[in-house]
N, C-alpha and C positions, 0 to 999 in steps of 0.2 A: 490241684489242692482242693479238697473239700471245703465248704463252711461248715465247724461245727453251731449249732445253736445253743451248747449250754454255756454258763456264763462262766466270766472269768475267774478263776480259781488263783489262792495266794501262790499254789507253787507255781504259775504258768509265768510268775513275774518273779522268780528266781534267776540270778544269770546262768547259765549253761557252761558246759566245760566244753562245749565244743570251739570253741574261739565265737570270733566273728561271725560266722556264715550261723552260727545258732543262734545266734542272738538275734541274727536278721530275721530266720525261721520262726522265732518265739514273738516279735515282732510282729510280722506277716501275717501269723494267727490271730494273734490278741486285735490286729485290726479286721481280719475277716468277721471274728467274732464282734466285733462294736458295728461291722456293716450291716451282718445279718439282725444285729438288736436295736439299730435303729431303723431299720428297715419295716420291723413288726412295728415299733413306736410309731411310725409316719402311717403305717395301714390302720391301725389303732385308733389312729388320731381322725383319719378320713371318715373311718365311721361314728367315732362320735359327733364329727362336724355333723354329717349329714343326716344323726340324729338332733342333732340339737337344731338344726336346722325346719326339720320336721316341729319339734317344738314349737320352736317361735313362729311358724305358720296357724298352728290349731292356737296358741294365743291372741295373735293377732285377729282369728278370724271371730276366736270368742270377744273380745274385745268389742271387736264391729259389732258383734250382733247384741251384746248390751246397753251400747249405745241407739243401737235403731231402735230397742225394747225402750230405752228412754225415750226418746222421743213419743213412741206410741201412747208410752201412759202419761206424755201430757198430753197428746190429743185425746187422748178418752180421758184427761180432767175435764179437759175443757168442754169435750161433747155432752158428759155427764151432766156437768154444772148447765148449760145451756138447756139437757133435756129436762132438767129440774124446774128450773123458772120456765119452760113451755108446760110444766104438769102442774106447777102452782099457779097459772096465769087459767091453762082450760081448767080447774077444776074451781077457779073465782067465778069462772066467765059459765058455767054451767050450774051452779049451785046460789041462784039468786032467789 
């Protein structure tokens, strides 16, 4: 028995006049077909995991690195501020 992959269609859930053994046939399909479409949903699904996955790595690492950018610019407050009062203190101490 094949899977087919297209989806399930109203007539496919009509009962059969074949007795029993149709119904099991009609059955048997309608489940091949929910294997084969969940089958694509779980492949589907992998790759967005492992897209999104990708995501939240380049967030994360932007993340990091705008914090280390803080960081920086309060060391260059503070370096600033320090080179300011060494440029206000030589240019007292030279201008007498």
């Amino acid at each position: 028995m094949t899977a087919p992959t297209e989806p399930i269609k109203e007539d496919d859930r009509r009962v059969s006049d074949k007795g029993l053994g149709g119904k099991v046939r009609a059955m048997e399909e309608r489940l091949m077909r929910g294997d084969v479409r969940m089958g694509n949903i779980e492949r589907s699904l992998a790759t967005n995991t492992a897209a999104t996955q990708e995501v939240l790595e380049i967030v994360t690492m932007g993340r990091s690195f705008f914090k280390v950018l803080g960081y920086v610019g309060k060391a260059a407050k503070w370096i600033g501020s320090i080179g300011a009062a060494c440029g206000v203190l030589y240019a007292a101490w030279t201008h007498r």
